[in-house]
HTML snippet that shows the backbone in 3Dmol.js (N, CA, C, O; Angstrom):
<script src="https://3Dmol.org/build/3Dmol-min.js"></script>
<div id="view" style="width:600px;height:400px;position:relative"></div>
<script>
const pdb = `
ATOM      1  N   UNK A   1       0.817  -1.185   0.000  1.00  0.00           N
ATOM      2  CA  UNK A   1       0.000   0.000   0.000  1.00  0.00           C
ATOM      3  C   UNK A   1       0.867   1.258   0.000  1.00  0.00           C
ATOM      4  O   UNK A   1       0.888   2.201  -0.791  1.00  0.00           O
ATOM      5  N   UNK A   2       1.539   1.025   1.046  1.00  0.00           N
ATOM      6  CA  UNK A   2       2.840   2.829   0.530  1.00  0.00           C
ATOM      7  C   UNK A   2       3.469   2.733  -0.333  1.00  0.00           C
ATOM      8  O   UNK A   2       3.848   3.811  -0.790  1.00  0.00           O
ATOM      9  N   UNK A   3       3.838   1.760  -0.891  1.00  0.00           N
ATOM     10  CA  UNK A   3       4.324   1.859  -2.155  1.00  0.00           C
ATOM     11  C   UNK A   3       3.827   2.431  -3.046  1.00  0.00           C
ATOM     12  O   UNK A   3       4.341   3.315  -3.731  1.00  0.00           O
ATOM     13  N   UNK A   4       2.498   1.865  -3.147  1.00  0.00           N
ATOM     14  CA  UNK A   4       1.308   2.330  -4.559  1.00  0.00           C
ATOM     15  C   UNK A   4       1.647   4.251  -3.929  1.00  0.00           C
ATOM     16  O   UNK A   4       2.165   5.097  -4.657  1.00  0.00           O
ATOM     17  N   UNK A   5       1.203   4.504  -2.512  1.00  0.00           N
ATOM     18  CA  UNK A   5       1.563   6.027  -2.334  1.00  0.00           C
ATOM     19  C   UNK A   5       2.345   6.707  -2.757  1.00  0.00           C
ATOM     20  O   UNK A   5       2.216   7.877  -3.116  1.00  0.00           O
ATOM     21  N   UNK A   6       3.659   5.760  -2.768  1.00  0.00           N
ATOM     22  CA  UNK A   6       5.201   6.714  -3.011  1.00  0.00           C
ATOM     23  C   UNK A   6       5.158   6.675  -4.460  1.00  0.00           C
ATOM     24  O   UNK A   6       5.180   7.810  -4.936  1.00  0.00           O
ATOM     25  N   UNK A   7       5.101   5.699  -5.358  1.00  0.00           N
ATOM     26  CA  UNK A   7       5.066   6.098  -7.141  1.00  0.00           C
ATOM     27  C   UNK A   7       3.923   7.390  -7.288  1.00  0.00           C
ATOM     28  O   UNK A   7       4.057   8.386  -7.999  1.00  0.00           O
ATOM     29  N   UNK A   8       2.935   7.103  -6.525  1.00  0.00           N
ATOM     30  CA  UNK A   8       2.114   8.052  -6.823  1.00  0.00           C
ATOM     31  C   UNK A   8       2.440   9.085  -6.475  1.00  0.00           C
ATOM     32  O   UNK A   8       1.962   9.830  -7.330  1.00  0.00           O
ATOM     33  N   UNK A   9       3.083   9.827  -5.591  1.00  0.00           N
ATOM     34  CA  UNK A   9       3.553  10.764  -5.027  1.00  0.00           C
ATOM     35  C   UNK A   9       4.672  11.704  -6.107  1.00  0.00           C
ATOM     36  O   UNK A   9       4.623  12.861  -6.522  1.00  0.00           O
ATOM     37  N   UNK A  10       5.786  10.430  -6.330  1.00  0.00           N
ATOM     38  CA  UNK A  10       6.501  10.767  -7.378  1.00  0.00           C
ATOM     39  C   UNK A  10       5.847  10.870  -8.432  1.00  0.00           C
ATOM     40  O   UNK A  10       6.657  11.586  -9.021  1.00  0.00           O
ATOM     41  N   UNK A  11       5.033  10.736  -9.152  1.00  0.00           N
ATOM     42  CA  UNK A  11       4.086  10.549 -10.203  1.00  0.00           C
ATOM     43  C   UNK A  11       3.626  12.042 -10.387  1.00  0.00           C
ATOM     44  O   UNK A  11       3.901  12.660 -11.416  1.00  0.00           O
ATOM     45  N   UNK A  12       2.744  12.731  -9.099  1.00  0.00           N
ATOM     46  CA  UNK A  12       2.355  13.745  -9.168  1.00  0.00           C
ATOM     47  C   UNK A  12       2.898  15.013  -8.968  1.00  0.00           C
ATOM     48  O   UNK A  12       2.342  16.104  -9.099  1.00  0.00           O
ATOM     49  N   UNK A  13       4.486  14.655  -8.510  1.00  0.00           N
ATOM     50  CA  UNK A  13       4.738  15.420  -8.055  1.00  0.00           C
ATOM     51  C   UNK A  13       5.957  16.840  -8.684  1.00  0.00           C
ATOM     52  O   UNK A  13       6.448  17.781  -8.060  1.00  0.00           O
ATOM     53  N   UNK A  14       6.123  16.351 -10.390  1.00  0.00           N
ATOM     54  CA  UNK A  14       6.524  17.616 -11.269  1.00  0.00           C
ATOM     55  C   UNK A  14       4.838  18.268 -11.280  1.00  0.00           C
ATOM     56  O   UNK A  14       5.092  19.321 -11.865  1.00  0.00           O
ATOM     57  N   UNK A  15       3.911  18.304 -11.123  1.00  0.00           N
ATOM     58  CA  UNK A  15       3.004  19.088 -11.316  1.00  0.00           C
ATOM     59  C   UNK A  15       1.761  19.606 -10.598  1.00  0.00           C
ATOM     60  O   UNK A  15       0.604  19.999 -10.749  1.00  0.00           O
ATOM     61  N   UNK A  16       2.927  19.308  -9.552  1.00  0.00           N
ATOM     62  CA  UNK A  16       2.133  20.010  -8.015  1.00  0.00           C
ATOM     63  C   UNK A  16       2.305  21.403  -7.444  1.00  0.00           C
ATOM     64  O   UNK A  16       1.464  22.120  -6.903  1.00  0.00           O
ATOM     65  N   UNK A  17       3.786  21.654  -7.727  1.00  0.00           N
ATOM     66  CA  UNK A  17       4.236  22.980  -7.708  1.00  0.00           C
ATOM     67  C   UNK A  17       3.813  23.947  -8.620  1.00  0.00           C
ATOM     68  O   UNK A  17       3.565  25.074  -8.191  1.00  0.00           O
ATOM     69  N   UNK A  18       3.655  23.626 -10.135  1.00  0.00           N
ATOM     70  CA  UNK A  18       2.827  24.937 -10.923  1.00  0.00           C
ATOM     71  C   UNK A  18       1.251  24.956 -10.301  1.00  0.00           C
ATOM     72  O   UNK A  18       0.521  25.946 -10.322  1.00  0.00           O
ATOM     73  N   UNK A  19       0.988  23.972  -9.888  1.00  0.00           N
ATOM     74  CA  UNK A  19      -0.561  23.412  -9.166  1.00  0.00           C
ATOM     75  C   UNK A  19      -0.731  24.605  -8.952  1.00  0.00           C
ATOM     76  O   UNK A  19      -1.316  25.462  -9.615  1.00  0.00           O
ATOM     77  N   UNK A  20       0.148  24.679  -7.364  1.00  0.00           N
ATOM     78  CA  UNK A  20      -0.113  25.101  -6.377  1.00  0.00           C
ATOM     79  C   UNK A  20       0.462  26.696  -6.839  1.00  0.00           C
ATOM     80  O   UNK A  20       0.063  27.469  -5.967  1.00  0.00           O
ATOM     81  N   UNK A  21       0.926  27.138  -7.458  1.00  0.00           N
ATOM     82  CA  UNK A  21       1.648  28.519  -7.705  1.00  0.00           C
ATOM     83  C   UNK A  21       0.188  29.257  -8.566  1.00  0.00           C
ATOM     84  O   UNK A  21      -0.192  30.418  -8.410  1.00  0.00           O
ATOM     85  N   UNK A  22      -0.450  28.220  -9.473  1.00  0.00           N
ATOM     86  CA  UNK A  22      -1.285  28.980 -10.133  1.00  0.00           C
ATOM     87  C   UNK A  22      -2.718  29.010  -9.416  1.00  0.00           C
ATOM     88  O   UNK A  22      -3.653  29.691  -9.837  1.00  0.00           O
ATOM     89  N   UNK A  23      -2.796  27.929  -7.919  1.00  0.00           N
ATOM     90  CA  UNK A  23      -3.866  28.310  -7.259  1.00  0.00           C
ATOM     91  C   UNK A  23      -3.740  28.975  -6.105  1.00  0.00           C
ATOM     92  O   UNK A  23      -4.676  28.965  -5.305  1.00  0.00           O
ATOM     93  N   UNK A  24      -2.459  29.718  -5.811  1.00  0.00           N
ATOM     94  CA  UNK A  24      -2.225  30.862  -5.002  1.00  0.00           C
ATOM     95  C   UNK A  24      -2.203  31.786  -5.752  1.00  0.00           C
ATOM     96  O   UNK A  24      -2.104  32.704  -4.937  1.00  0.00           O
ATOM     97  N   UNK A  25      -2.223  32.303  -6.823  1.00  0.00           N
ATOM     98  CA  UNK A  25      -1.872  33.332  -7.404  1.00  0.00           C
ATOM     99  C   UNK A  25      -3.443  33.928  -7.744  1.00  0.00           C
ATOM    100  O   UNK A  25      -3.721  35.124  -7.835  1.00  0.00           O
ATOM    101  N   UNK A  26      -4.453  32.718  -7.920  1.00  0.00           N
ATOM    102  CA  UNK A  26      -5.566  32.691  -8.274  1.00  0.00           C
ATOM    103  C   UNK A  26      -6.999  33.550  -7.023  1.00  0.00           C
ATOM    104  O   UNK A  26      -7.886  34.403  -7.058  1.00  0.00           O
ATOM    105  N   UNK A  27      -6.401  32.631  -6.138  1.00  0.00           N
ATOM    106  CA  UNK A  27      -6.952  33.071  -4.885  1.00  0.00           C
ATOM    107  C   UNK A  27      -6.441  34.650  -4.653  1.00  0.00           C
ATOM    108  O   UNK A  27      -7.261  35.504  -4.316  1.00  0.00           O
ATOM    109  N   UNK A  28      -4.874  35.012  -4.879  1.00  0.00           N
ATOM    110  CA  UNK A  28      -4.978  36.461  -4.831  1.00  0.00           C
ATOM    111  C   UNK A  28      -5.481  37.364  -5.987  1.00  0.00           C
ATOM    112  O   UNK A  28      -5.784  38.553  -5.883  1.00  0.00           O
ATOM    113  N   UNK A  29      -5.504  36.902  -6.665  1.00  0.00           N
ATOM    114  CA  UNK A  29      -6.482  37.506  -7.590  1.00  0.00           C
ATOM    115  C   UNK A  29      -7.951  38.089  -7.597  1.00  0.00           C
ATOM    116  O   UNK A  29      -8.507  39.162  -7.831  1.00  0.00           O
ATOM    117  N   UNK A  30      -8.359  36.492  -7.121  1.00  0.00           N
ATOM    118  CA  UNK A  30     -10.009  37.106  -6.423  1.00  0.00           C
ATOM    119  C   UNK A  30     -10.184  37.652  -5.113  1.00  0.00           C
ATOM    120  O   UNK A  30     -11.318  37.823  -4.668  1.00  0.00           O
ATOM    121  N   UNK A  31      -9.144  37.945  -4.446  1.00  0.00           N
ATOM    122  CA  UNK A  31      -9.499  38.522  -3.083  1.00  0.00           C
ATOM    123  C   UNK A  31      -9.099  39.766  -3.478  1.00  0.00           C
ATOM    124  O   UNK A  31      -9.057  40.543  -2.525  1.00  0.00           O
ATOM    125  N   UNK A  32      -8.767  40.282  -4.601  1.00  0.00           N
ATOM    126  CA  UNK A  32      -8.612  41.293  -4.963  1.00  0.00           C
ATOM    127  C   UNK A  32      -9.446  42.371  -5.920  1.00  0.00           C
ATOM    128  O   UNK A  32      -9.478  43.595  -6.051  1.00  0.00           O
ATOM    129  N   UNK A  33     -10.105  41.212  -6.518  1.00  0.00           N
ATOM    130  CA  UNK A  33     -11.411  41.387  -7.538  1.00  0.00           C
ATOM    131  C   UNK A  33     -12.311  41.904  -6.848  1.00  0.00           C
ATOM    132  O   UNK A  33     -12.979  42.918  -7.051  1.00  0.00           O
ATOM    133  N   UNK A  34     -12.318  40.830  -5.617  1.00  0.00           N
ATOM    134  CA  UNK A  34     -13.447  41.204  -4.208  1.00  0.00           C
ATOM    135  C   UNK A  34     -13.795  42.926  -3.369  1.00  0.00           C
ATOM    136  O   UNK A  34     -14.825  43.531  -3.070  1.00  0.00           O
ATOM    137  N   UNK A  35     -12.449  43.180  -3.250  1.00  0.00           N
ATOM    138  CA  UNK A  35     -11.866  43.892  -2.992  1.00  0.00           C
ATOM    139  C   UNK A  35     -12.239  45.088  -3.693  1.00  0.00           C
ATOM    140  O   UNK A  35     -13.082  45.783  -3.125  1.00  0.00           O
ATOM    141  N   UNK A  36     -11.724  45.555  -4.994  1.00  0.00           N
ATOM    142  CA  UNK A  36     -12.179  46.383  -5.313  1.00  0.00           C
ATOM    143  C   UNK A  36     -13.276  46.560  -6.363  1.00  0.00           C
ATOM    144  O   UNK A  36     -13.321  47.542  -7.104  1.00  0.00           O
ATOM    145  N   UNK A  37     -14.402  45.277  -6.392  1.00  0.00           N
ATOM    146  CA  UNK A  37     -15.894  44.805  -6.333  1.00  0.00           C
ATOM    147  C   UNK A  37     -16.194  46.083  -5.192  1.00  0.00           C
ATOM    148  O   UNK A  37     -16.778  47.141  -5.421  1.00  0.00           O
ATOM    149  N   UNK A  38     -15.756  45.742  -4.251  1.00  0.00           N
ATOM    150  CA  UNK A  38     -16.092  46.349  -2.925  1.00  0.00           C
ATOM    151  C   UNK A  38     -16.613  47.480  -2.927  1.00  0.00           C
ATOM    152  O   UNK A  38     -17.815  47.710  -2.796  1.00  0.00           O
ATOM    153  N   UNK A  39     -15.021  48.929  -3.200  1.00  0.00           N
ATOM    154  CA  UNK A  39     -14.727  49.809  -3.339  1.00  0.00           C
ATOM    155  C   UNK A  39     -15.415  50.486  -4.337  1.00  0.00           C
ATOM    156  O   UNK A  39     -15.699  51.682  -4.270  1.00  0.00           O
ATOM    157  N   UNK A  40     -15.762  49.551  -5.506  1.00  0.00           N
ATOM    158  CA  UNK A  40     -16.615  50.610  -6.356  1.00  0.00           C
ATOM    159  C   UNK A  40     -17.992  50.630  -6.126  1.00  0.00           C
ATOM    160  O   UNK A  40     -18.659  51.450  -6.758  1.00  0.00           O
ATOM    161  N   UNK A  41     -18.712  49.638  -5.084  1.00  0.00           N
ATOM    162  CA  UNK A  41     -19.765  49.544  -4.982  1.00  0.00           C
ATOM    163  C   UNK A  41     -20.069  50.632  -4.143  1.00  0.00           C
ATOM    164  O   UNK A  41     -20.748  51.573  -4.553  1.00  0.00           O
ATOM    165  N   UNK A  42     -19.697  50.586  -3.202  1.00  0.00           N
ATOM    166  CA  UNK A  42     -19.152  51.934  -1.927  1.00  0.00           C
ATOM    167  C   UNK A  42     -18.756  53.199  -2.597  1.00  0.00           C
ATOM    168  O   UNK A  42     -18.903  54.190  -1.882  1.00  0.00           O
ATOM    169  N   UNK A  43     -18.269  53.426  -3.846  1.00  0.00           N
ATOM    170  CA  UNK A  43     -17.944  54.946  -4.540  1.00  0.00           C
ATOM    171  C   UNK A  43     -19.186  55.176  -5.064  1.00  0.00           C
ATOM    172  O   UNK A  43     -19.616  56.326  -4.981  1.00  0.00           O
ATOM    173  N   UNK A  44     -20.032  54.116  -5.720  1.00  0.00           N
ATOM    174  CA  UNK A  44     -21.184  54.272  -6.131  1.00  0.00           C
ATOM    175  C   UNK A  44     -22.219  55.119  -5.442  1.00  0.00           C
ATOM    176  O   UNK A  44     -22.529  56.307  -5.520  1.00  0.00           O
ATOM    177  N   UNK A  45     -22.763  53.808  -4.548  1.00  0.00           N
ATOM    178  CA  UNK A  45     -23.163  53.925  -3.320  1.00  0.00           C
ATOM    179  C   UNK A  45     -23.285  55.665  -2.884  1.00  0.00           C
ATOM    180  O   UNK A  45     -24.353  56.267  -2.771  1.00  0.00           O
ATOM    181  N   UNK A  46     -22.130  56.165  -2.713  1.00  0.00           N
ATOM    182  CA  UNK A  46     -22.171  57.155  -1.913  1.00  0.00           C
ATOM    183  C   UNK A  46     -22.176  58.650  -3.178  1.00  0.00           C
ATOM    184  O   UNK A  46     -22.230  59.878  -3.235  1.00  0.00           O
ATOM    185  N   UNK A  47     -22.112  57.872  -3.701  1.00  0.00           N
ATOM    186  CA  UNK A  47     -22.218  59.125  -5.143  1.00  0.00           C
ATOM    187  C   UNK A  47     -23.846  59.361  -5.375  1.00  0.00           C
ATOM    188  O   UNK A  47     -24.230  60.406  -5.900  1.00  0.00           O
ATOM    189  N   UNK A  48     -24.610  58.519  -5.030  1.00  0.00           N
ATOM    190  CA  UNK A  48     -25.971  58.260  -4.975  1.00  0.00           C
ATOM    191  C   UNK A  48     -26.097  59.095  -3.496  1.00  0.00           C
ATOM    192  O   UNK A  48     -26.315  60.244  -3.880  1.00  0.00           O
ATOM    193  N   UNK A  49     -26.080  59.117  -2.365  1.00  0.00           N
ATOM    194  CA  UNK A  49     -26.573  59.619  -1.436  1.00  0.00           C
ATOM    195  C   UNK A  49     -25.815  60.680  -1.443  1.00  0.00           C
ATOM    196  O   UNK A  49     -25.395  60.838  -0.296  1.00  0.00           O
ATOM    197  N   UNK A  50     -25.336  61.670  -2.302  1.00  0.00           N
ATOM    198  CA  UNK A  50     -24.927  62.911  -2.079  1.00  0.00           C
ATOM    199  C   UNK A  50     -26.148  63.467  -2.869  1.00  0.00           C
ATOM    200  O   UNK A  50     -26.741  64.539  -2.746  1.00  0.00           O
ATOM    201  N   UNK A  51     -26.290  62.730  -3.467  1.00  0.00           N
ATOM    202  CA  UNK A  51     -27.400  63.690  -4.340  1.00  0.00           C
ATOM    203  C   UNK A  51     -29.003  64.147  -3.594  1.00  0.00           C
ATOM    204  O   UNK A  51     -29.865  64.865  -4.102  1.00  0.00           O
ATOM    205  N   UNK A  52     -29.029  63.545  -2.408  1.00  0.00           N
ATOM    206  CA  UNK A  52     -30.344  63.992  -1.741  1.00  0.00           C
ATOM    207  C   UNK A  52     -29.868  65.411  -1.242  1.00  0.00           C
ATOM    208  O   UNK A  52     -28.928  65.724  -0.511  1.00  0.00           O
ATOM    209  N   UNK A  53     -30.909  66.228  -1.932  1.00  0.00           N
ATOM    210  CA  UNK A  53     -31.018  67.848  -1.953  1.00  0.00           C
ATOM    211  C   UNK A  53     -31.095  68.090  -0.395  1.00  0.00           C
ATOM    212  O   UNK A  53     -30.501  68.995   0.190  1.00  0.00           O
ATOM    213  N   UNK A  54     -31.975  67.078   0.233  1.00  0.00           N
ATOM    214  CA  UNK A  54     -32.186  67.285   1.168  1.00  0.00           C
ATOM    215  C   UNK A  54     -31.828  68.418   2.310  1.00  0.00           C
ATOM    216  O   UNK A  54     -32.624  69.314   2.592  1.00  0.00           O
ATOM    217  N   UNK A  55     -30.899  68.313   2.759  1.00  0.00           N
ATOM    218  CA  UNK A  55     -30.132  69.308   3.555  1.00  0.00           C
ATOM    219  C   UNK A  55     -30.030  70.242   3.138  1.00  0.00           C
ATOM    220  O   UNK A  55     -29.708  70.752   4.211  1.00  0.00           O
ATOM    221  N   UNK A  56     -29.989  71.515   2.090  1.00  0.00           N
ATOM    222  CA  UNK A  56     -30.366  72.423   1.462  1.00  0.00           C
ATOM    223  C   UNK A  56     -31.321  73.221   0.825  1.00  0.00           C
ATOM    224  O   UNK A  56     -31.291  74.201   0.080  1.00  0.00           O
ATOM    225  N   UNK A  57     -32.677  72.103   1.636  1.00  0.00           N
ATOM    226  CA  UNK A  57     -33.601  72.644   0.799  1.00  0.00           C
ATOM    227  C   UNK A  57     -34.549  73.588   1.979  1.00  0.00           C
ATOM    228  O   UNK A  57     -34.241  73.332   3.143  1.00  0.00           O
ATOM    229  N   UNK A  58     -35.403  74.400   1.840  1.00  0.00           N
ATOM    230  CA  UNK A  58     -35.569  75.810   2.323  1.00  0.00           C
ATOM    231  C   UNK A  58     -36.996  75.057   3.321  1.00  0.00           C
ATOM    232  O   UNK A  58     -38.012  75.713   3.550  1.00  0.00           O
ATOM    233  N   UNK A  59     -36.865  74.042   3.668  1.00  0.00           N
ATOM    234  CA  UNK A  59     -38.514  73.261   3.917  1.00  0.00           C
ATOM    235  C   UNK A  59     -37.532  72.259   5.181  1.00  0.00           C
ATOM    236  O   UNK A  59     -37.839  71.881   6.311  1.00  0.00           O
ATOM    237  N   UNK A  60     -36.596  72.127   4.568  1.00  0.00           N
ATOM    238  CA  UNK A  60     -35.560  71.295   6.055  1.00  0.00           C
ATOM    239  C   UNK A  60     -35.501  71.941   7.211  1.00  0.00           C
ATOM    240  O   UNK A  60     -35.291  73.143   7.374  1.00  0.00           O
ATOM    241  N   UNK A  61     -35.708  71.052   8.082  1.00  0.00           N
ATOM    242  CA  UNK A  61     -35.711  71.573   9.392  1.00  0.00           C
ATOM    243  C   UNK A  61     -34.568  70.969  10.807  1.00  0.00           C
ATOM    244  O   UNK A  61     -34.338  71.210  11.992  1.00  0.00           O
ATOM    245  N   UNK A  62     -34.305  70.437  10.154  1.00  0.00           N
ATOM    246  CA  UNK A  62     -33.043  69.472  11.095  1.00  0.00           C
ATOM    247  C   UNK A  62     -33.433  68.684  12.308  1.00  0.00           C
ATOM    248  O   UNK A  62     -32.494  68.142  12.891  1.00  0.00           O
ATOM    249  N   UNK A  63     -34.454  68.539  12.728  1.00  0.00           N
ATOM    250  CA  UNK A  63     -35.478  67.789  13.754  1.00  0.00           C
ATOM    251  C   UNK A  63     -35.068  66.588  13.424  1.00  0.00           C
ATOM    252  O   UNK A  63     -34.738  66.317  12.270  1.00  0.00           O
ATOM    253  N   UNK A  64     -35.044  65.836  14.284  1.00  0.00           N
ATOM    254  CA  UNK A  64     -35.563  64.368  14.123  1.00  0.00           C
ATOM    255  C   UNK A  64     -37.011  63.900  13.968  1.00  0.00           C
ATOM    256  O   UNK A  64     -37.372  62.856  13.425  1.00  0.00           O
ATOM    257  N   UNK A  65     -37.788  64.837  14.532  1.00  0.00           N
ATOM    258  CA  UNK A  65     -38.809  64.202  14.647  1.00  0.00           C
ATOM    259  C   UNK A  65     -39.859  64.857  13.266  1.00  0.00           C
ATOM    260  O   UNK A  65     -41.006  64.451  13.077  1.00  0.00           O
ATOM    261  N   UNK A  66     -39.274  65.775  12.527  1.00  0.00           N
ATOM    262  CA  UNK A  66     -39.953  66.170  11.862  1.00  0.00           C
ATOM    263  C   UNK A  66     -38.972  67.381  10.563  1.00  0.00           C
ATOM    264  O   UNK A  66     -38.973  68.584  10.301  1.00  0.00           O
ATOM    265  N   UNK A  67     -38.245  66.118  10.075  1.00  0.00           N
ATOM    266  CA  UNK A  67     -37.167  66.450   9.039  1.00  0.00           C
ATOM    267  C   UNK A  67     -37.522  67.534   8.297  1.00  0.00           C
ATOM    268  O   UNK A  67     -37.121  68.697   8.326  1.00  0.00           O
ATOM    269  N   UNK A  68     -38.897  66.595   7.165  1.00  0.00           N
ATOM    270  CA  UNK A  68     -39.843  68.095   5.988  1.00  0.00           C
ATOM    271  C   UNK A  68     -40.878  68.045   6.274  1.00  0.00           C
ATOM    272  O   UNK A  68     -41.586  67.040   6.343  1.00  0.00           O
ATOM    273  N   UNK A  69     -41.252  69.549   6.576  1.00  0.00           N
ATOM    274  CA  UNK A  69     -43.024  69.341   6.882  1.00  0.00           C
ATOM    275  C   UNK A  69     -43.637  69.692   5.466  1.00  0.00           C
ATOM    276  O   UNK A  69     -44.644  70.393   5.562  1.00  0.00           O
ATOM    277  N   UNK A  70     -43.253  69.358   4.133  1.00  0.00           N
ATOM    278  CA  UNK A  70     -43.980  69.070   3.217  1.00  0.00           C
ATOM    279  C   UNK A  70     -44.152  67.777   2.622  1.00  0.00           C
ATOM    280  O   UNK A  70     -45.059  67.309   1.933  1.00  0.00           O
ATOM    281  N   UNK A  71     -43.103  67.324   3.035  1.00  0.00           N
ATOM    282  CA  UNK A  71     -42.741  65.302   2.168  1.00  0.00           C
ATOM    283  C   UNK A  71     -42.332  64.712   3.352  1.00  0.00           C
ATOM    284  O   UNK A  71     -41.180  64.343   3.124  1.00  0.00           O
ATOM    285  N   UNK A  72     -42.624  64.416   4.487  1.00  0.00           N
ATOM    286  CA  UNK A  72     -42.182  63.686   5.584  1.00  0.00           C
ATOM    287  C   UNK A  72     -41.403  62.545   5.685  1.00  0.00           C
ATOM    288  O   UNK A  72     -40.366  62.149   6.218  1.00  0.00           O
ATOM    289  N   UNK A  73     -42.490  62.093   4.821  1.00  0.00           N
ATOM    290  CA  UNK A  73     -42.307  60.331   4.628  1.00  0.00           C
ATOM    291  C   UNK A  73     -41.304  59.894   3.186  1.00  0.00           C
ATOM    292  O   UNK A  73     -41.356  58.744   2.748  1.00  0.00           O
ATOM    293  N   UNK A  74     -40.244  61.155   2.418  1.00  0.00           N
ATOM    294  CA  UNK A  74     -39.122  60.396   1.996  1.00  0.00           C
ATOM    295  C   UNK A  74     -38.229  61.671   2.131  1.00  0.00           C
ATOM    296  O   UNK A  74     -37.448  61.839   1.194  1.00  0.00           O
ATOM    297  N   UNK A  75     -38.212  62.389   2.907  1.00  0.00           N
ATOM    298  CA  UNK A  75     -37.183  63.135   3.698  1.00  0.00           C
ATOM    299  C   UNK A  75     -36.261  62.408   3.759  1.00  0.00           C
ATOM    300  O   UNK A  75     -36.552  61.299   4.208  1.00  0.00           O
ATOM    301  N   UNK A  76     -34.586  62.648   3.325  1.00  0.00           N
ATOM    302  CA  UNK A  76     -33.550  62.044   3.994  1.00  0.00           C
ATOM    303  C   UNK A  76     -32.821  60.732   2.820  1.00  0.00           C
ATOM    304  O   UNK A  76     -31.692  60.297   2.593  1.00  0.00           O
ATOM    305  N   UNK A  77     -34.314  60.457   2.268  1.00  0.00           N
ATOM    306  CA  UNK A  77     -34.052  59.258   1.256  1.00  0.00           C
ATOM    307  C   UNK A  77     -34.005  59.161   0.024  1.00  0.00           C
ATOM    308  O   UNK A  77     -34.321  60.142  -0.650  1.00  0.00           O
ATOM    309  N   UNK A  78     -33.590  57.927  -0.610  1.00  0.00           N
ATOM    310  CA  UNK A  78     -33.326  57.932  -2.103  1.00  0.00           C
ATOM    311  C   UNK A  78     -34.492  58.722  -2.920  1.00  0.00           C
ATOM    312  O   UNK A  78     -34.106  59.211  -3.981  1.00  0.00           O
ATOM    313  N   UNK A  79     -36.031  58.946  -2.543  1.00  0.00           N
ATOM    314  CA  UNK A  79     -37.138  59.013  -2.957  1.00  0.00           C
ATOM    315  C   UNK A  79     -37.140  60.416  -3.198  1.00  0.00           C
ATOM    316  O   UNK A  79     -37.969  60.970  -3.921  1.00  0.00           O
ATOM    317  N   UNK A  80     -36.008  61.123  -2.461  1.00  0.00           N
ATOM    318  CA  UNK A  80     -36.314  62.279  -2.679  1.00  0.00           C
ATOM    319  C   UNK A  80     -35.306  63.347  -3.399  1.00  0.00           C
ATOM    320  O   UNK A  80     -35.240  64.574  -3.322  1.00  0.00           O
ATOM    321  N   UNK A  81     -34.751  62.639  -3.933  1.00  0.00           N
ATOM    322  CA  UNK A  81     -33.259  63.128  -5.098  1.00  0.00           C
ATOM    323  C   UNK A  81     -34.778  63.884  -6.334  1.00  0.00           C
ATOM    324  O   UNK A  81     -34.342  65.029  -6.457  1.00  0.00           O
ATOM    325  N   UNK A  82     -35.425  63.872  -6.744  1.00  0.00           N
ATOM    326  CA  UNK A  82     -36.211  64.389  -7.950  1.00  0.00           C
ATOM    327  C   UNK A  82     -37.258  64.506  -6.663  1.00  0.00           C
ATOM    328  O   UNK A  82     -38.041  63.563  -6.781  1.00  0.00           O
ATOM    329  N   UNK A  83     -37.564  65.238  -5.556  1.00  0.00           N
ATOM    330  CA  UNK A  83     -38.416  65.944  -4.645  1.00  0.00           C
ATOM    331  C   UNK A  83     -38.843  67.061  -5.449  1.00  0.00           C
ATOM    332  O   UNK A  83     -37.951  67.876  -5.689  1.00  0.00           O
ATOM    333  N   UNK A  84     -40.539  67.423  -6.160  1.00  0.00           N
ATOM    334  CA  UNK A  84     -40.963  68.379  -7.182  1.00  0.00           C
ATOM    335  C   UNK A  84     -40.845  69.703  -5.730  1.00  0.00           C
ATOM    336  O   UNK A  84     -40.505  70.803  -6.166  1.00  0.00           O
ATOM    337  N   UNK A  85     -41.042  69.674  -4.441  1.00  0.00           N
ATOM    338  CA  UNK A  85     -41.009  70.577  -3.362  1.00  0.00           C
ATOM    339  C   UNK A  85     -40.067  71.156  -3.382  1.00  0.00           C
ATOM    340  O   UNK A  85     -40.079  72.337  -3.037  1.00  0.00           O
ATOM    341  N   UNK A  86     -38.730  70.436  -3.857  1.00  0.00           N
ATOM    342  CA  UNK A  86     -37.310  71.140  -3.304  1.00  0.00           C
ATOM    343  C   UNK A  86     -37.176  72.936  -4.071  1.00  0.00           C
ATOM    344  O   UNK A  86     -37.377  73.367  -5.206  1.00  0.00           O
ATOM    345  N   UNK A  87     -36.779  73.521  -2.886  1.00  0.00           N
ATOM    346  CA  UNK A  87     -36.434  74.825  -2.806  1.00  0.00           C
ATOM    347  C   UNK A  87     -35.312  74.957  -2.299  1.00  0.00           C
ATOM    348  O   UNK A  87     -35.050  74.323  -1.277  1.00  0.00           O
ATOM    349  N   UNK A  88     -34.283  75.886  -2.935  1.00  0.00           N
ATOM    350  CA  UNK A  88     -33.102  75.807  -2.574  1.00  0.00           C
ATOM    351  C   UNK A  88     -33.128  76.812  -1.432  1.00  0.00           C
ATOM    352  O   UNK A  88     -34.187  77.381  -1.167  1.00  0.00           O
ATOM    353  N   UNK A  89     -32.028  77.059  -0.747  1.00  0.00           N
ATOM    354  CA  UNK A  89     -31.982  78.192   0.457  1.00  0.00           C
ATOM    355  C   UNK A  89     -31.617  79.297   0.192  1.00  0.00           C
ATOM    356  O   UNK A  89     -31.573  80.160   1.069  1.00  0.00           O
TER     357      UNK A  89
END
`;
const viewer = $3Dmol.createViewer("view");
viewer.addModel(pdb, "pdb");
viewer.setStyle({}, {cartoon: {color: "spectrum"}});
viewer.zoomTo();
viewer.render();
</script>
């Protein structure tokens, strides 16, 4: 039985090292893909929530409890980037 192991061993073993070089190299690859997957989702992301007028508009009130007293209910949110209310200050 170790025998059959050791030919096999020797057998596999010119083509274990590119194996293994091209499935480390691979893995850093996608943790890198991942990575800046990440980063652009997050540049996105936040390129989108600058655009709520919100905070500039002449109807904001800075309350918590009562952000716009004309659009209440998408004050603050994506819903309200094209707000027909918004007035600038």
């Amino acid at each position: 039985m170790f025998e059959f192991l050791y030919y096999l061993k020797n057998a596999i073993e010119p083509f274990l090292v590119p194996l293994c070089f091209v499935c480390a190299w691979g893995l850093i690859f996608l943790a890198g893909w991942s990575i800046l997957g990440a980063i652009a989702s997050t540049v996105s992301r936040a390129k989108q929530m600058h655009q709520i007028p919100c905070a500039n508009c002449a109807f904001f009130t800075g309350d918590y409890h009562l952000k716009c007293p004309v659009q209440p209910k998408i004050a603050l949110s994506e819903e309200a980037i094209d707000c027909i209310d918004y007035r600038p200050r």
